[in-house]
C-alpha positions in Angstrom: 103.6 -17.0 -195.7 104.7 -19.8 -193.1 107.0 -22.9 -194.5 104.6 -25.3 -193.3 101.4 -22.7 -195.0 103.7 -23.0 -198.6 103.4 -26.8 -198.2 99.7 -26.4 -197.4 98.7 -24.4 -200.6 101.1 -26.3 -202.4 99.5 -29.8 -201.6 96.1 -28.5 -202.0 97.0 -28.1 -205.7 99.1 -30.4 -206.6 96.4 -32.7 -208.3 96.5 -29.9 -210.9 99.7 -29.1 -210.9 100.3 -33.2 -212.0 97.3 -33.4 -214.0 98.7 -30.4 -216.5 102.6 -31.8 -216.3 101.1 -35.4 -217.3 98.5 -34.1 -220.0 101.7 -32.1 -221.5 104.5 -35.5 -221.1 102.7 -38.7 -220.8 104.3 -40.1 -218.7 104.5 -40.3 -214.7 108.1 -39.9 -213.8 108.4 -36.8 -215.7 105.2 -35.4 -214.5 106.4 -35.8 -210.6 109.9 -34.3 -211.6 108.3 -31.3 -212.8 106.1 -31.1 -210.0 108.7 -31.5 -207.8 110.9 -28.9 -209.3 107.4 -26.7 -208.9 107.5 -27.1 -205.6 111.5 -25.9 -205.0 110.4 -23.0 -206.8 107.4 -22.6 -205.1 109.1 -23.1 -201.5 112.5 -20.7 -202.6 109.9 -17.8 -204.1 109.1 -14.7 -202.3 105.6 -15.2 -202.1 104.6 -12.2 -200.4 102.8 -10.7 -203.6 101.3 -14.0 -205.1 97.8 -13.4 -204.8 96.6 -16.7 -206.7 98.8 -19.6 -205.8 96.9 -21.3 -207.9 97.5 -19.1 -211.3 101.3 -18.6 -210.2 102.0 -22.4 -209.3 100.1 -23.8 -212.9 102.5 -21.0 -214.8 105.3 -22.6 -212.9 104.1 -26.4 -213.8 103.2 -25.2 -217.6 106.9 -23.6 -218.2 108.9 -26.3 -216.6 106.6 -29.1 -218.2 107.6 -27.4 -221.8 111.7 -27.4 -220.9 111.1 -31.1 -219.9 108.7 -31.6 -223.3 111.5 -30.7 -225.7 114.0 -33.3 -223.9 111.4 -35.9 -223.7 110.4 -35.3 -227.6 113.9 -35.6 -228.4 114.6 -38.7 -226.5 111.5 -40.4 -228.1 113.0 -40.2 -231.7 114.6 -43.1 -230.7 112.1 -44.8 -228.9 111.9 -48.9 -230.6 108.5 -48.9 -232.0 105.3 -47.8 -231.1 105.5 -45.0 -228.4 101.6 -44.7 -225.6 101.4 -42.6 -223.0 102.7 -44.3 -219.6 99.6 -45.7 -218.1 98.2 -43.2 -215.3 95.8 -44.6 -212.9 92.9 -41.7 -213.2 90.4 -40.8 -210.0 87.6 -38.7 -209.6 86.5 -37.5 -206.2 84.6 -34.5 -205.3 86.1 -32.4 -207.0 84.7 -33.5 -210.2 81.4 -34.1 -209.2 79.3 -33.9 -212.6 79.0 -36.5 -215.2 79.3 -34.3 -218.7 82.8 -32.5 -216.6 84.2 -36.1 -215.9 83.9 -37.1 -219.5 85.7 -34.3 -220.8 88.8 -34.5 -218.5 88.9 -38.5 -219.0 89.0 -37.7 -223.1 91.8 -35.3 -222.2 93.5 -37.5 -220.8 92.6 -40.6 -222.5 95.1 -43.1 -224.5 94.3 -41.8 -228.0 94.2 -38.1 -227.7 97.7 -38.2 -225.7 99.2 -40.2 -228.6 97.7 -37.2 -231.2 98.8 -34.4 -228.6 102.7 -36.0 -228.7 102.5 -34.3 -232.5 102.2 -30.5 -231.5 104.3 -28.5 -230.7 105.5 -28.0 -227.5 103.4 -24.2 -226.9 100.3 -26.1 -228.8 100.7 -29.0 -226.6 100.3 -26.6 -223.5 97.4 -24.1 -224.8 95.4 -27.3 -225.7 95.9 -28.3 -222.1 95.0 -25.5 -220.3 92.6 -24.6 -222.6 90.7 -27.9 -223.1 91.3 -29.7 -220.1 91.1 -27.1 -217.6 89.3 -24.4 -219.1 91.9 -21.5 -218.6 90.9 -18.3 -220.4 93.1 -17.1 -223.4 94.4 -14.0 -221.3 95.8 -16.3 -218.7 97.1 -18.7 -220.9 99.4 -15.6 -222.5 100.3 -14.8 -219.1 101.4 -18.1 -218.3 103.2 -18.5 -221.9 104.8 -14.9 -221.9 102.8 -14.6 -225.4 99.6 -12.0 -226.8 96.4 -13.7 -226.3 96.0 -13.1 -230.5 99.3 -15.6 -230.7 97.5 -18.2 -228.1 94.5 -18.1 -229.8 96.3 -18.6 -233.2 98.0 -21.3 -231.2 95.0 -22.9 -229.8 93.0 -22.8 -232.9 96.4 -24.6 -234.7 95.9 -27.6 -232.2 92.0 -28.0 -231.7 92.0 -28.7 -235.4 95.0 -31.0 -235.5 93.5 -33.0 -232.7 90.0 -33.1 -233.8 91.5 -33.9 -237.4 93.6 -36.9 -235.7 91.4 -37.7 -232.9 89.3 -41.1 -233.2 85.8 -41.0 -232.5 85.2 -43.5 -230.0 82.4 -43.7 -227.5 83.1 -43.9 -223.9 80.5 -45.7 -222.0 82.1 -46.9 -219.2 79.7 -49.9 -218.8 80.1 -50.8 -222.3 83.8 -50.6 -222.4 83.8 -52.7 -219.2 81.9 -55.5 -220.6 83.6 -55.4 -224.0 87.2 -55.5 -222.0 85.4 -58.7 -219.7 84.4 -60.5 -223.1 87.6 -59.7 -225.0 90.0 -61.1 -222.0 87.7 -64.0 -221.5 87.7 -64.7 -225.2 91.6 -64.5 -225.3 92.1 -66.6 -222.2 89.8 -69.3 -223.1 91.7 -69.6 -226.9 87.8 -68.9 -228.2 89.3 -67.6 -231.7 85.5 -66.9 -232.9 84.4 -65.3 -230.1 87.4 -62.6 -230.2 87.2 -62.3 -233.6 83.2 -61.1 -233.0 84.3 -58.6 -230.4 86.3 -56.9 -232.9 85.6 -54.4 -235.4 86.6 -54.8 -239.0 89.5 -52.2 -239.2 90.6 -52.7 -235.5 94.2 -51.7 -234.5 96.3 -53.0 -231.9 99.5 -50.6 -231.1 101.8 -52.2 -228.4 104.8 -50.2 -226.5 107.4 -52.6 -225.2 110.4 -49.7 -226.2 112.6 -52.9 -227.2 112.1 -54.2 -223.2 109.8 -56.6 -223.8 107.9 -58.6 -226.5 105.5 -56.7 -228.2 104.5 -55.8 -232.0 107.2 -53.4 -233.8 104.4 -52.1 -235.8 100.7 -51.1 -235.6 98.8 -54.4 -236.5 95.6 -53.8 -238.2 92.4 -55.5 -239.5 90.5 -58.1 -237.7 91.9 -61.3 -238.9 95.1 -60.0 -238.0 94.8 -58.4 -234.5 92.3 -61.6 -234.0 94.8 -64.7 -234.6 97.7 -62.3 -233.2 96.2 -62.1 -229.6 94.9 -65.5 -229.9 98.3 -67.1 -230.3 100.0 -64.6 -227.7 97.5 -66.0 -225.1 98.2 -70.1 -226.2 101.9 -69.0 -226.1 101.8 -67.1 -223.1 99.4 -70.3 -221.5 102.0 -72.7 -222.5 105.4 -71.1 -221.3 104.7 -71.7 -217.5 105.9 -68.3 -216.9 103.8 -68.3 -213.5 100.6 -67.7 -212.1 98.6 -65.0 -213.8 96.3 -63.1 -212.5 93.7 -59.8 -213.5 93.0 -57.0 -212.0 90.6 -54.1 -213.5 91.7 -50.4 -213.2 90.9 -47.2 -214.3 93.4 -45.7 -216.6 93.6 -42.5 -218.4 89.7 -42.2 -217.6 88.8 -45.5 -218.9 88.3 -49.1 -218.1 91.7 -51.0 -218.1 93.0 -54.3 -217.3 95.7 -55.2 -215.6 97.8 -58.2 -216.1 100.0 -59.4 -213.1 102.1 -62.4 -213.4 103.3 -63.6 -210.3 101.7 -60.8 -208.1 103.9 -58.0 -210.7 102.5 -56.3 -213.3 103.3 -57.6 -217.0 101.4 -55.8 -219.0 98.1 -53.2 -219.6 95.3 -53.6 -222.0 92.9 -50.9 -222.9 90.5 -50.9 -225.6 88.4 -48.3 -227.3 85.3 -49.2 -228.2 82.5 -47.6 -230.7 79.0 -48.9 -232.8 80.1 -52.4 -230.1 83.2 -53.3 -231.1 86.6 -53.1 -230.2 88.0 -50.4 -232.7 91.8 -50.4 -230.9 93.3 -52.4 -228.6 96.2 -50.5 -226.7 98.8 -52.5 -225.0 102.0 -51.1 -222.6 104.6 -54.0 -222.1 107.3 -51.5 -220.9 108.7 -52.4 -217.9 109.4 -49.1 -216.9 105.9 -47.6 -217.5 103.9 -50.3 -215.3 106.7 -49.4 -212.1 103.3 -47.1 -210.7 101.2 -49.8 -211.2 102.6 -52.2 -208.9 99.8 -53.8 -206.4 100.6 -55.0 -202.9 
């Protein structure tokens, strides 16, 4: 197989290869590191035999994405309050053409269930991945994991019920969590106290990740009154600091509606808010410097 061939298969799978490496670390930077250390592999191999770059190139990703897991659970241990996923600007194109097949990889990859997925273990965290996310069959996945199948499916059963145990039920109309996410901000902007306090649903949570960089709560804030007069007087004190012009922007994130908040043209912060019965149920919101560096906008 020619160099410039390798590079060819390699690119053609590489949105795999990244969405399995961020599914198992949640985050970006460790995802392309993993990838990238994929591709050295991939470019160094004797590839003469490989019959399924595919197969070969997802084992690579799956083991290399569990050496870097156990490093990256380690250095969370000591992460300063609330840990979320690094915020991972999702896309669907062709290749995920049906409706019912988009909603399941967006709840793969979703906010909540990569917060409950940070609680396996590091071989659960991978069989739910391949197994859920990208449908892999059991004897692959023992392929891939140098295990039997009976061990990966005693291992997959382990984590479907942990997640489903841990995993909020929260509906995932995009059109409703648009318009929800358009009421909330314009509630919070306009200092309308009773109108966010109507969005929001009696035991709502808000869970903010600064990691000690910026300010954000150092606990999970919950119930409405609360989370209400919280985000009301973060918007009057971030109105009144004259920290600069601030500006919105909507994205899709982790398969879901998002917003983006940009002060001075650089990103500040991401909200994201899952939504059931038509309220707000959680508000999600990444302060950390260092996981808004992909979302920079031109």
């Amino acid at each position: 197989m020619a160099t410039d061939t390798a590079t060819e298969v390699f690119e053609e799978h590489r949105p795999v290869l990244m969405g399995v490496a961020y599914r198992m670390l949640g985050r970006v930077a460790d995802a392309e590191d993993v990838v990238q250390d994929a591709w050295l592999r991939w470019s160094g191999a004797d590839r003469s035999d490989v019959r399924e770059p595919r197969g070969y190139l997802v084992r690579v990703t799956t083991r290399l994405a569990i050496d870097r897991l156990r490093h990256v659970q380690s250095r969370n241990e000591a992460y300063v309050g609330p840990w979320l996923p690094e915020p991972y600007v999702t896309h669907f194109g062709d290749a995920v053409p049906d409706t019912a097949e988009r909603a399941v990889l967006a709840d793969s990859v979703s906010l909540a269930v990569l917060v409950v997925l940070e609680s396996l273990s590091p071989l659960e965290r991978a069989v739910f991945v391949l197994r859920e996310a990208f449908g892999y069959p059991y004897a692959d996945i023992a392929t891939t994991l140098d295990r039997s199948e009976s061990a990966v499916r005693q291992l997959a059963g382990r984590a479907r019920r942990h997640v489903e145990e841990k995993r909020p039920r929260y509906e995932v109309d995009p059109a409703q969590r648009r318009d929800l996410t358009e009421r909330f901000i314009a509630a919070a902007t306009e200092g309308d106290l009773e109108g966010l306090m109507s969005l929001l649903a009696p035991d709502v949570r808000l869970v903010g990740d600064s990691g000690g960089r910026a300010q954000a709560p150092l606990r999970v804030i919950e119930s409405a009154d609360k989370v209400g007069r919280f985000l009301h007087g973060a918007a009057r004190k971030g109105a009144g600091k004259g920290a600069g012009e601030v500006s919105f922007r909507f994205l899709e994130v982790n398969g879901g509606a998002a917003l983006l908040v940009l002060v001075e043209g650089k990103p500040d912060s991401v909200f994201q808010l899952d939504v059931a019965d038509g309220r707000i149920q959680c508000v999600y919101i990444v302060r950390n410097p260092e996981k808004l560096l992909y979302l920079a906008v031109d």
